[in-house]
Steps between C-alpha positions, in 0.01 A plus 500: 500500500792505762790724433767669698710811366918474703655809640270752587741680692916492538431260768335282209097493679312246266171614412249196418130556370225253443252613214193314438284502147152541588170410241540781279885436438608784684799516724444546881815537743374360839809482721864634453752463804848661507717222652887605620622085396356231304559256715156243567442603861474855387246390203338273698377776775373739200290232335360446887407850558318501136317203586402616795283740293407312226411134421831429290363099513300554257773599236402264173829649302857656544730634287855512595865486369695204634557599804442238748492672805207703385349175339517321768315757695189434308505167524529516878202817518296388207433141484272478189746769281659355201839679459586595134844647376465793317606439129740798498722415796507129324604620208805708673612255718599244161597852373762504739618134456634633124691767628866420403392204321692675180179463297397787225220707585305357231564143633408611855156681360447146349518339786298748746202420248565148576417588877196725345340124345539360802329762683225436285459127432101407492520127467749311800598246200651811342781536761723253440543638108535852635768401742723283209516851346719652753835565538729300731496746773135632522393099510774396721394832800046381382573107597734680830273817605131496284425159446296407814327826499406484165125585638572823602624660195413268179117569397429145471589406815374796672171393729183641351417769750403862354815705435324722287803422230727651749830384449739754657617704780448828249224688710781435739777643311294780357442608861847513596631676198244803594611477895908505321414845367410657811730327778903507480668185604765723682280671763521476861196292664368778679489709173360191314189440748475863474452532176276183509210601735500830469388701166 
């Protein structure tokens, strides 16, 4: 999993970790860079100095949001990796599309578990029933955003490589909600890095 945490300090430092699941299901962090912007270049030179170190070709699996700069990273570093979307960060981003669409709570619920069947449609012949079941704007932003990646997030389109029934970012997540209660966002840098290597 692939995950960055925004604003480390005032000067809004990025923090991005990549966690790895090894054979007994246990989470292992194996690199972590602090990175002043997000822009490619800047990504681009961490992911070098890591793979310096380690053979990052032989990734099989990444989880990410939807970030493409970060996605695109793997597929440039990692040739074999097959990028999935992590189902949270799916389910947020058509979330978002019903915000001020003036529907009821209950009606939006409804339709969120919509996006949950989708997530989990077994059989490809299934899709086109599960889609007819959504409202005009969540099909209207699949056919624009989802549709041609539809094998990185729907299970039966996913490529049958061992995810270990992975399907989010959450180690992720977890991680940075322990690092939030530690770190202020408001610090200085020097007071960050600081408090970061030394303990």
């Amino acid at each position: 999993s692939f995950g960055r945490y925004f604003w480390l300090t005032h000067k809004k430092w990025s923090f991005f970790i990549l966690i790895i699941v090894d054979g007994e299901g246990d989470s292992i962090p194996v690199a972590w860079w602090i990175i002043k912007d997000q822009t490619k270049k800047s990504l681009k030179v961490a992911f070098c100095q890591f793979g310096k170190d380690n053979d990052i070709s032989r990734i099989q699996v990444a989880f990410t949001d939807k970030d493409m700069s970060e996605r695109n990273l793997f597929k440039e570093f990692c040739p074999n990796v097959s990028l999935f979307i992590c189902n949270y960060h799916v389910k947020m981003n058509f979330l978002k599309k019903l915000c001020g669409s003036g529907l009821t709570k209950q009606e939006i619920d409804n339709e969120m578990e919509k996006i949950t069947n989708l997530l989990l449609v077994k059989d490809p012949q299934e899709l086109e029933s599960v889609l007819k079941k959504f409202c005009i704007i969540h099909f209207e932003y699949y056919q624009k955003n989802w549709k041609d990646i539809k094998e990185e997030f729907i299970e039966a389109f996913m490529p049958n490589k061992m995810y270990l029934g992975i399907r989010t970012t959450c180690r992720v997540e977890s991680f940075f909600q322990k690092l939030k209660k530690f770190y202020q966002t408001k610090q200085s840098e020097l007071d960050f890095l600081m408090n970061c290597f030394i303990f």
